[in-house]
One Martini backbone bead per residue (centre of mass of N, CA, C, O) as a GRO file, in nm:
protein
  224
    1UNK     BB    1  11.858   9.472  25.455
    2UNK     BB    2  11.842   9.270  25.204
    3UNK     BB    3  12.039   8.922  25.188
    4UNK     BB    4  12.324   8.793  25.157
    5UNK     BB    5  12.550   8.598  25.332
    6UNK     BB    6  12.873   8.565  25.512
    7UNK     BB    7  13.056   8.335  25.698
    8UNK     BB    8  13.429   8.320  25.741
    9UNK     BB    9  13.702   8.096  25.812
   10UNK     BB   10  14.032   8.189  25.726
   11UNK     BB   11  14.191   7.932  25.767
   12UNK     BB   12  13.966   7.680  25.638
   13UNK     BB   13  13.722   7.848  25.470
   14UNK     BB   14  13.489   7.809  25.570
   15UNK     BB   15  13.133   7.839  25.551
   16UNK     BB   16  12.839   8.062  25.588
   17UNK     BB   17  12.510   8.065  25.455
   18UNK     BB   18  12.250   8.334  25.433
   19UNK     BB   19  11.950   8.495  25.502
   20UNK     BB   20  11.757   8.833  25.500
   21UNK     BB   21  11.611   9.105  25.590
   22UNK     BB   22  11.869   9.165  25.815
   23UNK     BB   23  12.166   9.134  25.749
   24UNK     BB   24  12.311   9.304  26.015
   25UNK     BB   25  12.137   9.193  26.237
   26UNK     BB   26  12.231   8.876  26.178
   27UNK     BB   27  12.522   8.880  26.196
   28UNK     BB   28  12.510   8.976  26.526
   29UNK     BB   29  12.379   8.773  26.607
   30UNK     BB   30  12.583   8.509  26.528
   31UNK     BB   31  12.806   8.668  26.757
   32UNK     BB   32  12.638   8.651  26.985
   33UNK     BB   33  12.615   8.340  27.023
   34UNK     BB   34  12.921   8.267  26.989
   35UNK     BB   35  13.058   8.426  27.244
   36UNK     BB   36  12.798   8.264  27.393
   37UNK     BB   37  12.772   7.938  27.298
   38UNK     BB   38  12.444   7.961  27.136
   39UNK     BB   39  12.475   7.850  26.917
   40UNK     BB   40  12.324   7.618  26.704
   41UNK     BB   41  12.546   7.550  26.530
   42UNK     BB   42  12.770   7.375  26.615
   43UNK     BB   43  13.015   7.365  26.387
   44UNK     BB   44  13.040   7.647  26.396
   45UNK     BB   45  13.119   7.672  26.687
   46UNK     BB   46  13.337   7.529  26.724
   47UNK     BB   47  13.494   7.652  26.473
   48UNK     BB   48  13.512   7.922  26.708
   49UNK     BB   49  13.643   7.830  26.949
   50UNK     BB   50  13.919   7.704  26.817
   51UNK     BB   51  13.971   7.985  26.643
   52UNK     BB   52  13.837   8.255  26.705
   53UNK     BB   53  13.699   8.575  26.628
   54UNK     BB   54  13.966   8.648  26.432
   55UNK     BB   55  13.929   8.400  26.224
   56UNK     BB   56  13.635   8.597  26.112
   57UNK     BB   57  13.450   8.663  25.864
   58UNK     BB   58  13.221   8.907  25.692
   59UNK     BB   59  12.991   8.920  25.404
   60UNK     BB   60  12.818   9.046  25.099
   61UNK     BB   61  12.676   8.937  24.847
   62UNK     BB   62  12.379   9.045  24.808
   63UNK     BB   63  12.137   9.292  24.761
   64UNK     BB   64  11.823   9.333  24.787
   65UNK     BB   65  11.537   9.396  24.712
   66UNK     BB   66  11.241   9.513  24.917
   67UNK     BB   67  11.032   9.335  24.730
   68UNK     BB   68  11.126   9.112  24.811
   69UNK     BB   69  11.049   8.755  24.863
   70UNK     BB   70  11.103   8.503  25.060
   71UNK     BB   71  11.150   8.320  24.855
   72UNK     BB   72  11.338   8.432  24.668
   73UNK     BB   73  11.580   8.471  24.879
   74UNK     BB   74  11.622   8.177  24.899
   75UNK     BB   75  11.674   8.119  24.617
   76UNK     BB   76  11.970   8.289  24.636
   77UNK     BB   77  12.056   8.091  24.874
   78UNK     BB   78  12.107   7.854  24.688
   79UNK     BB   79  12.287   7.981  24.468
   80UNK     BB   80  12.528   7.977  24.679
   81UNK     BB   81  12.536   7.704  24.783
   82UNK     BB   82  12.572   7.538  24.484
   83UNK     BB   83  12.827   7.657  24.430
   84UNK     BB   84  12.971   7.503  24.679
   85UNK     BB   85  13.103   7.252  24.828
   86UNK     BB   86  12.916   7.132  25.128
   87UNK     BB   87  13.134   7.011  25.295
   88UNK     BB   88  13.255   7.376  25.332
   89UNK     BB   89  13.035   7.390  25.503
   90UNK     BB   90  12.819   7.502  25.778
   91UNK     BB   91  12.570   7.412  25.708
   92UNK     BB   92  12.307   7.166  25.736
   93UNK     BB   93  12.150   7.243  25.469
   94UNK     BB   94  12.118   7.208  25.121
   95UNK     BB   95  11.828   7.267  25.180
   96UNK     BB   96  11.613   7.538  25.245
   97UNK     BB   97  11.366   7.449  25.245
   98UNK     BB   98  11.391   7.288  25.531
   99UNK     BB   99  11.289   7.547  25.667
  100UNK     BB  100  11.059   7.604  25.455
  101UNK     BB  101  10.855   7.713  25.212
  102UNK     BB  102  10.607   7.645  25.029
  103UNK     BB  103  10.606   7.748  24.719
  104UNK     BB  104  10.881   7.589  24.655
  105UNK     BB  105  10.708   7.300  24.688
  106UNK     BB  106  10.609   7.311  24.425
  107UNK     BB  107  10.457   7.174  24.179
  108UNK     BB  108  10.664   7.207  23.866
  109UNK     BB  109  10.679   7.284  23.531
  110UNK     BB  110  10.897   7.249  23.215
  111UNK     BB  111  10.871   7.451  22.959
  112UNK     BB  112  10.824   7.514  22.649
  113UNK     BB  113  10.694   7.726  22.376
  114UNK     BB  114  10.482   7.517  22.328
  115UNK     BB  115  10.388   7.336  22.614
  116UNK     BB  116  10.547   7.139  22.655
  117UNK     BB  117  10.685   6.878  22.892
  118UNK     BB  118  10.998   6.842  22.959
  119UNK     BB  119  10.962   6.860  23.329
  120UNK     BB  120  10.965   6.758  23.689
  121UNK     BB  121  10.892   6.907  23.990
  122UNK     BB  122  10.948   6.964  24.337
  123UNK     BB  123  11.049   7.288  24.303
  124UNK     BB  124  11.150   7.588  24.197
  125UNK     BB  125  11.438   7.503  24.308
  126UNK     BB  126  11.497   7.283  24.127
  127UNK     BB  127  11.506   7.467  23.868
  128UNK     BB  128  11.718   7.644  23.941
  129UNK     BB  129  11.940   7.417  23.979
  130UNK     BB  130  11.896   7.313  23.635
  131UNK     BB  131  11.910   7.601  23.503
  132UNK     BB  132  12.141   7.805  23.689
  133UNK     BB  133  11.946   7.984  23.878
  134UNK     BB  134  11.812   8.212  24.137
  135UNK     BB  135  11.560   8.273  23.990
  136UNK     BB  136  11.188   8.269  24.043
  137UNK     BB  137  10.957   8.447  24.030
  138UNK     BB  138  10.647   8.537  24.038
  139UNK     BB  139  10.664   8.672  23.729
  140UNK     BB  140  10.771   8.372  23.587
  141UNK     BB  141  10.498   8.214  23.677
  142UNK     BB  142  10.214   8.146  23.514
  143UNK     BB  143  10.311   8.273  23.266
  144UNK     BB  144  10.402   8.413  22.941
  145UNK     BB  145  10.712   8.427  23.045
  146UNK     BB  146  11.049   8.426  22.973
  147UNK     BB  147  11.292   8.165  23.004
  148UNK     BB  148  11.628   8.222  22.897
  149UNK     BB  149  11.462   8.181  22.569
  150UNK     BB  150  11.310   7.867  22.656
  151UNK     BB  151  11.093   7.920  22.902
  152UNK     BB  152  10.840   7.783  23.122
  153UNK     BB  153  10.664   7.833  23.420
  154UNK     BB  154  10.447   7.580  23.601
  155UNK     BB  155  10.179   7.481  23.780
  156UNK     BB  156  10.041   7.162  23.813
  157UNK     BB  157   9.758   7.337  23.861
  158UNK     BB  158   9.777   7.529  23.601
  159UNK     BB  159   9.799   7.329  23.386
  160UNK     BB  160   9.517   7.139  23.453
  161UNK     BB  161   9.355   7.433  23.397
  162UNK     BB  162   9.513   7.559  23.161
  163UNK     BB  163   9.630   7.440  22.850
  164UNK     BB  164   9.447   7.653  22.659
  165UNK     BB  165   9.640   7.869  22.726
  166UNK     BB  166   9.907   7.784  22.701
  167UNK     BB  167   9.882   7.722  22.385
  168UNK     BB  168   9.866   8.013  22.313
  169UNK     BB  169  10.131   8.144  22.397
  170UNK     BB  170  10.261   8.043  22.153
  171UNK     BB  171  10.113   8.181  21.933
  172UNK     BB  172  10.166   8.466  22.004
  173UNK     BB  173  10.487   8.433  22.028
  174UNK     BB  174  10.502   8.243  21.732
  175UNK     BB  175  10.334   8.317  21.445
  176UNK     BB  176  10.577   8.358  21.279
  177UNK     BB  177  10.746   8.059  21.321
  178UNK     BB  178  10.762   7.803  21.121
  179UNK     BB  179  10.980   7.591  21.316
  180UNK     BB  180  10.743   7.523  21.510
  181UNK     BB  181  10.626   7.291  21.285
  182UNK     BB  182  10.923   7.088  21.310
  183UNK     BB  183  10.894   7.028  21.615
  184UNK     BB  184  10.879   6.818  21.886
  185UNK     BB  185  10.787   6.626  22.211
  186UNK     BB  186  10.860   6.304  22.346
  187UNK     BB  187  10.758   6.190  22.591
  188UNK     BB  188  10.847   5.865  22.591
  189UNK     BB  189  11.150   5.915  22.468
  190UNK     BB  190  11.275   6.209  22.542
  191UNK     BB  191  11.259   6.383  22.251
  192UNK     BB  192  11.305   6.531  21.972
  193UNK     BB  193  11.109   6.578  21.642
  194UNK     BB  194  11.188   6.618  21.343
  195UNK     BB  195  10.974   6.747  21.040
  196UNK     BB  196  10.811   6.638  20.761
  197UNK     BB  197  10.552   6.606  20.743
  198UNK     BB  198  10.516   6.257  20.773
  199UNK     BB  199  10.831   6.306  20.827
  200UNK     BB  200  11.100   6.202  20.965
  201UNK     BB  201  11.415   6.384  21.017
  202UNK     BB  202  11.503   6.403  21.300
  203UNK     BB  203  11.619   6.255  21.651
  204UNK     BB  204  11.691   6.432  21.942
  205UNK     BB  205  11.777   6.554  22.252
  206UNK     BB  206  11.757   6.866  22.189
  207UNK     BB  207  11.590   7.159  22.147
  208UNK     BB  208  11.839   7.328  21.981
  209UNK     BB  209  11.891   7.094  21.742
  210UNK     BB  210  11.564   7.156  21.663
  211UNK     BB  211  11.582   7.406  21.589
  212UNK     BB  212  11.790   7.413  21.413
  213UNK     BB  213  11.707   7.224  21.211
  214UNK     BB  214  11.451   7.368  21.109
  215UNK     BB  215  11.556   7.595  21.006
  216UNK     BB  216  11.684   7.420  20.798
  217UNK     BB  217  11.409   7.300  20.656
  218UNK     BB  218  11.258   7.589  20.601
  219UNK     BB  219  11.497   7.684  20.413
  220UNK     BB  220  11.444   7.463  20.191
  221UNK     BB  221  11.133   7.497  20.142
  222UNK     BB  222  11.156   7.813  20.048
  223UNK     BB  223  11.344   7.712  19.809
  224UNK     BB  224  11.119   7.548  19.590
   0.00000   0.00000   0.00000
């Protein structure tokens, strides 16, 4: 069974979280190695050596599908370790790439919709905890699915061979909706710019106020 698990004490509260193919035989890992002294983890072993393992207990945080890949499970992984306050963990790692995963590690943009660059990251996971979501599947990077409702997730070496296939995703996917035809984004100011042909109407920080202008740009052009 795949899934993600915690161990915590008790006492103080403090968690160690995991994850794996089997999450039930990892568990028993565990306890096998913490009851013989033989735990990889020290900080783990002395506050189970200190508190004993009656004030111990393991919990399944979540099942996940059969199908998912390792790199997934790791995503899942790290969002759950993003949750808590990593002070209060027993992991040594906060960032699970560390133990692994090459894929998890490819550069990777941000894009809207438009297939502009918002921002530029250095995996995959960087990107779940930026957009504050625990999953980016194989299913959802390099194709034209959209995450979020207003994100693309392409790898670096994806976009600089395909960039004229990318912005055809968006005339696909939006060649009804004129209000994107009225703000881009500006890499060098890194703000967006909504406009009305050659004259800009206002330039603001996020997506979301670029497209509300827009679309009320759009609507009074289409009142006259």
């Amino acid at each position: 069974m795949k899934g993600i698990y915690s161990i915590k004490n008790n006492i103080t509260g403090r968690i160690y979280i995991g994850s794996s193919n089997d999450i039930l035989k990892r568990i028993k890992q565990h306890f096998n190695n913490l009851r013989k002294n033989k735990h990889p983890n020290k900080l783990l072993q002395n506050s189970f050596n200190k508190h004993l393992e009656s004030s111990f207990n393991y919990e399944i945080l979540q099942i996940c599908d059969e199908n998912i890949t390792q790199d997934e499970i790791l995503q899942i992984e790290q969002f759950y370790i993003n949750k808590h306050d990593f002070n209060k963990l027993y992991n040594l790692n906060q960032d699970v790439t560390k133990n692994g995963s090459d894929i998890l590690k490819i550069e990777c943009y941000l894009l809207n919709l438009k297939g502009d660059i918002l921002n530029k990251f250095k995996s995959l996971m960087e990107i779940s905890k930026y957009l504050n979501t625990y999953q980016i599947s194989s299913k959802l990077y390099n194709t034209e699915k959209i995450l979020l409702k207003q994100y693309r997730v392409v790898t670096k070496d994806f976009y600089e061979n395909n960039l004229e296939l990318i912005l055809s995703w968006k005339i696909n996917v939006y060649k009804k909706d004129d209000y994107l035809n009225h703000y881009k984004f500006d890499e060098i100011s890194r703000k967006f710019i909504v406009f009305d042909g050659d004259n800009i109407s206002a330039i603001v920080n996020d997506e979301k106020t670029a497209i509300k202008l827009s679309k009320f740009l759009v609507e009074i052009l289409n009142e006259k």
